[in-house]
C-alpha positions as CSV (number, residue, x, y, z in Angstrom):
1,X,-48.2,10.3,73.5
2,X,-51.3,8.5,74.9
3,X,-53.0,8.6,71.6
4,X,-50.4,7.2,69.5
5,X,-49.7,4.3,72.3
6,X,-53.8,3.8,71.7
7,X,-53.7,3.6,67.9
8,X,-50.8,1.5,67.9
9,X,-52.3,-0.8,70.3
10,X,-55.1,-1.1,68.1
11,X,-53.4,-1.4,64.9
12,X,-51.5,-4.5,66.5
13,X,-55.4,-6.0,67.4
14,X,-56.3,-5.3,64.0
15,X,-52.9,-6.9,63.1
16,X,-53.8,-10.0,65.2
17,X,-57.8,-10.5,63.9
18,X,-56.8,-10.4,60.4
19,X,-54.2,-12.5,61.0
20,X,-56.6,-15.0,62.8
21,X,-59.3,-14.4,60.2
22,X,-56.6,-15.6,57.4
23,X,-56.2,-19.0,59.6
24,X,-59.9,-19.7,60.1
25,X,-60.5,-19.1,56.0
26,X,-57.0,-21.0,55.2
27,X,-58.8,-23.8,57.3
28,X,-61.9,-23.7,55.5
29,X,-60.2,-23.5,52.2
30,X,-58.3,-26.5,53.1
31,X,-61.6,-28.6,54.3
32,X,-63.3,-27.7,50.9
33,X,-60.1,-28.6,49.2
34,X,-59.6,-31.8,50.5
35,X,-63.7,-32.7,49.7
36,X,-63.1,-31.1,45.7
37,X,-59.5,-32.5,44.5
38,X,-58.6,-30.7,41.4
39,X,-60.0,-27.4,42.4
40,X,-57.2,-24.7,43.5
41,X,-57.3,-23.9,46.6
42,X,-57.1,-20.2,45.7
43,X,-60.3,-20.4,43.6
44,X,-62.2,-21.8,47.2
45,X,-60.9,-19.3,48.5
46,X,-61.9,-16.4,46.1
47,X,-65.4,-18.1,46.5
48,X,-65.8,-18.3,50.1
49,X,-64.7,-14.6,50.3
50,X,-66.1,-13.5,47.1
51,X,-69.4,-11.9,49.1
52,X,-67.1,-9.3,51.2
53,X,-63.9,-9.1,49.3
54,X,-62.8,-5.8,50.7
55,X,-62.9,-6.7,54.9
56,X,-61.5,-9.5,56.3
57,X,-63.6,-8.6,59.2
58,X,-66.5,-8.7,56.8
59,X,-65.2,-12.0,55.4
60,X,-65.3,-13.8,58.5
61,X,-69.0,-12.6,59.4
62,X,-70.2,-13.7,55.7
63,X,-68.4,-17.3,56.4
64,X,-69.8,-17.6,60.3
65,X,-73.5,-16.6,58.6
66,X,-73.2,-19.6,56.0
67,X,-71.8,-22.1,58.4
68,X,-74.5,-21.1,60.9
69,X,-76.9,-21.8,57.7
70,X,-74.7,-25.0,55.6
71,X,-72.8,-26.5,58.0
72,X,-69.4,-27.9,56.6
């Protein structure tokens, strides 16, 4: 019973980061956004994640690597 406790636990972390990923991206989307009018918003946002489109995890790295280079 331990182990499904565990994996639920971290299922509801995982739950949580990608949830928090989605708001720091949503953010960026929405700084970009307000710098390009006319551009969607989704298309910034399939472009900022375009690199790692699979992992939100990967995702956020990818973005925290280019900020830490371009700086918004």
């Amino acid at each position: 019973m331990a182990k499904q406790q565990r994996a639920t636990r971290l299922e509801e972390r995982i739950e949580d980061l990608r949830a928090e990923i989605d708001g720091i991206i949503d953010d960026r989307v929405a700084k970009i956004a307000s710098q390009s009018p006319g551009v969607p918003p989704g298309v910034i946002r399939n472009l900022l994640t375009a690199r790692a489109p699979s992992c939100r995890c990967a995702q956020y790295i990818e973005l925290c690597g280019s900020k830490a280079k371009d700086p918004d």
